[in-house]
Backbone bond lengths (Angstrom), bond angles and torsions (degrees), N, CA, C in turn:
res aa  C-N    CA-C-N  psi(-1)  N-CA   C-N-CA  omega(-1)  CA-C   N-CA-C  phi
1 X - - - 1.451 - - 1.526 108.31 -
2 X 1.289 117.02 109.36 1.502 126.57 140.07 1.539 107.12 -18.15
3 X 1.412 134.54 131.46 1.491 140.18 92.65 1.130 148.96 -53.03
4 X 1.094 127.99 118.03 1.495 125.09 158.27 0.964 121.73 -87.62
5 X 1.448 152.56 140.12 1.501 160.17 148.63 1.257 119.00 -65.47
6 X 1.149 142.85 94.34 1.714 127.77 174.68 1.263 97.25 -85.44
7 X 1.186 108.79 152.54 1.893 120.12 -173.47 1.509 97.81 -71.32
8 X 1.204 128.55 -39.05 1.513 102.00 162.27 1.404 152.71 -30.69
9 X 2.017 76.14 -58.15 1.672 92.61 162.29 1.656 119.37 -45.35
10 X 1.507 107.63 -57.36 0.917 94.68 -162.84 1.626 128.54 -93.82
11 X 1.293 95.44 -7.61 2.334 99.98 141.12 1.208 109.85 -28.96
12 X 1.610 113.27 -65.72 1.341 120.26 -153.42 1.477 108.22 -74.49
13 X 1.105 117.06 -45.56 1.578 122.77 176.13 1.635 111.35 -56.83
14 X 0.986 119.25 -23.16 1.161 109.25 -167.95 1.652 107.49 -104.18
15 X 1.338 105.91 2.17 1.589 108.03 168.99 1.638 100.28 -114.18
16 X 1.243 115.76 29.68 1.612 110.39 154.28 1.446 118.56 -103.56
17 X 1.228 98.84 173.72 1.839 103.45 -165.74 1.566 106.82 -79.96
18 X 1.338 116.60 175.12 2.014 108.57 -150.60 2.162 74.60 -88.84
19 X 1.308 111.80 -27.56 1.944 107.31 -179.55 1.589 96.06 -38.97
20 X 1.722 104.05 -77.15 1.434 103.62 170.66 0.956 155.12 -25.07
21 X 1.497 110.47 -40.46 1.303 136.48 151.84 1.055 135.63 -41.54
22 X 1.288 110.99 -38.90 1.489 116.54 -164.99 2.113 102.86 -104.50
23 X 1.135 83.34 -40.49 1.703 104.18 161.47 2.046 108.11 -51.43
24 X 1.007 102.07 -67.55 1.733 87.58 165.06 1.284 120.85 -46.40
25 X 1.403 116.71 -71.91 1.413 121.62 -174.19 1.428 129.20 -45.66
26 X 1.650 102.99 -8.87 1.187 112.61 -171.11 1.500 109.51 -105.93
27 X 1.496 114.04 -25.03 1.511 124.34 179.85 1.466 80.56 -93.96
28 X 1.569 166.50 -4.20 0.994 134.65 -132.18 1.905 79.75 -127.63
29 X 1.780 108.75 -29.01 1.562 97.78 168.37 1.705 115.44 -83.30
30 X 0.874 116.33 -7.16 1.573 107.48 155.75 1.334 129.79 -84.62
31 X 1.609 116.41 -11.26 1.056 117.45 165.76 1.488 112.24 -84.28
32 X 1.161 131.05 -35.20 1.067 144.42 179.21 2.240 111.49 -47.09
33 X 0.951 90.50 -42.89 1.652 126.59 173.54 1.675 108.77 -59.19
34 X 1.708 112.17 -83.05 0.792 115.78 154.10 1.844 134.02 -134.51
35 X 1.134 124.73 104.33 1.557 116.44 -173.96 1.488 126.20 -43.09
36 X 0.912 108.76 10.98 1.480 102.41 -159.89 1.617 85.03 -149.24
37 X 1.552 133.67 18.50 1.091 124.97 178.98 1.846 105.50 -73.94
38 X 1.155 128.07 142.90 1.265 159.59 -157.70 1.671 101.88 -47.56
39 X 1.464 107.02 -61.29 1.552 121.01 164.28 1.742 132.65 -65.02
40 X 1.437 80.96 8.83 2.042 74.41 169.64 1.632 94.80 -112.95
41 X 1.399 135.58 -22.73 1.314 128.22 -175.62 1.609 101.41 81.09
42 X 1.201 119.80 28.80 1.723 126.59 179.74 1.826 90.38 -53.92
43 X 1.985 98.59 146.97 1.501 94.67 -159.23 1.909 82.30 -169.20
44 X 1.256 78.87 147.28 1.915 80.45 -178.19 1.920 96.38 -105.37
45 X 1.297 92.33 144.01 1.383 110.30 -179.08 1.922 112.42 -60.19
46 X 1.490 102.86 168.14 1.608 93.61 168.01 1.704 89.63 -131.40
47 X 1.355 96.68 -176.03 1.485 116.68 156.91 1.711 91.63 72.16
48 X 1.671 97.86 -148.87 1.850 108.15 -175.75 1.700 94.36 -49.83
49 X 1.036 153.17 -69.25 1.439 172.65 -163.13 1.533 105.71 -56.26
50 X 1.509 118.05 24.10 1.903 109.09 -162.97 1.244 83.58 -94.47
51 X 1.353 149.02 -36.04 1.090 118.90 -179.05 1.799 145.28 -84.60
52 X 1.441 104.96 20.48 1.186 148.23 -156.44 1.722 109.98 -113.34
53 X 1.221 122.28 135.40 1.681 108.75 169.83 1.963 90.47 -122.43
54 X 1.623 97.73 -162.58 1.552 107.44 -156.36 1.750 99.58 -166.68
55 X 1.366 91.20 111.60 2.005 87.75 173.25 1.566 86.36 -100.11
56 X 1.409 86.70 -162.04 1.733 110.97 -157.15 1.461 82.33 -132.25
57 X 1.830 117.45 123.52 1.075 120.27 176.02 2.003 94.14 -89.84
58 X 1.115 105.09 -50.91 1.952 110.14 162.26 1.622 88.50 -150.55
59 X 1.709 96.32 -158.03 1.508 127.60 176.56 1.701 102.04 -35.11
60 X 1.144 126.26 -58.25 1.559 121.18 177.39 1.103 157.44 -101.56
61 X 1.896 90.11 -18.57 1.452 103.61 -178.20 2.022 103.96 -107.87
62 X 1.434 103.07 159.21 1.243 110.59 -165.18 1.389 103.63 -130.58
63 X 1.606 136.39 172.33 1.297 153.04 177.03 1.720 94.41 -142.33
64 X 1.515 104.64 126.94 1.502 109.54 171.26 1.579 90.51 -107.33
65 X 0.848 136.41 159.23 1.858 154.81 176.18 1.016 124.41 -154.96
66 X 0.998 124.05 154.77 1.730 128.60 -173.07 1.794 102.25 -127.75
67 X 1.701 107.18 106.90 1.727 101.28 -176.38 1.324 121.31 -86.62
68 X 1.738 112.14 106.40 1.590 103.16 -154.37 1.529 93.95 -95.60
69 X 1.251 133.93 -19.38 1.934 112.57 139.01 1.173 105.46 -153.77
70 X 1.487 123.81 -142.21 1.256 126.13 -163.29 1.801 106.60 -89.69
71 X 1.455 129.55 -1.63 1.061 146.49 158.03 1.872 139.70 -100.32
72 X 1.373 89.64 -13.72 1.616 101.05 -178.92 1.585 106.38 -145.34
73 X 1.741 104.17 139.50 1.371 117.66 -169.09 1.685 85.59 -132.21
74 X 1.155 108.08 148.80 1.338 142.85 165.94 1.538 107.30 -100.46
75 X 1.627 132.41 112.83 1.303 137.63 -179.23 1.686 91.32 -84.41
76 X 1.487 141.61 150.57 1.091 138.30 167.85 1.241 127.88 -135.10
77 X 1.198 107.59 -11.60 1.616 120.96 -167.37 2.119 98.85 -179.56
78 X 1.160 96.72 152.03 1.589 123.25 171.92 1.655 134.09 -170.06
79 X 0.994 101.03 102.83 1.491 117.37 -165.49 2.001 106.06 -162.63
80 X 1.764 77.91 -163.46 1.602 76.55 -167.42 1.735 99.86 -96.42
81 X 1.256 116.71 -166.74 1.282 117.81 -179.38 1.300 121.96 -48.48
82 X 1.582 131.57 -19.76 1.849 124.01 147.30 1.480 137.40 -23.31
83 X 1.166 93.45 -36.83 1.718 128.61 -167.36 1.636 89.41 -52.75
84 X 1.443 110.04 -59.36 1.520 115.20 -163.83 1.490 101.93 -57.90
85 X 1.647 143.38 -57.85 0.987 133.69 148.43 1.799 146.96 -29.63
């Protein structure tokens, strides 16, 4: 799987804690593997956000993405449940 970085994303990533940090990078190679693997809670958005999905970095932190096919992801946002707002 392709990544993309949107400069958002990576504002936001880079004002999380190095715990966090390492906690993404680590769900971020299993996502990489498979997106839709069982342990990220991969989930399609509703409302303004339907065209958007959302893994589970753990209990608080989140990844919003945009799946532009079965080879390339757009990272867009990462934070805790605010993000959706």
């Amino acid at each position: 799987m392709i990544i993309i970085y949107t400069s958002k994303f990576e504002k936001e990533y880079k004002s999380l804690s190095l715990d966090v940090k390492k906690a993404v990078e680590k769900k971020e190679a299993v996502f990489r593997k498979n997106p839709f693997d069982q342990s990220l809670n991969t989930h399609k958005l509703r409302g303004r956000l339907k065209e958007y999905w959302s893994w589970s970095v753990d209990y608080e932190y989140r990844i919003i993405f945009y799946l532009k096919n079965k080879k390339e992801a757009w990272f867009l946002s990462v934070g805790n449940h605010d993000i959706y707002y």
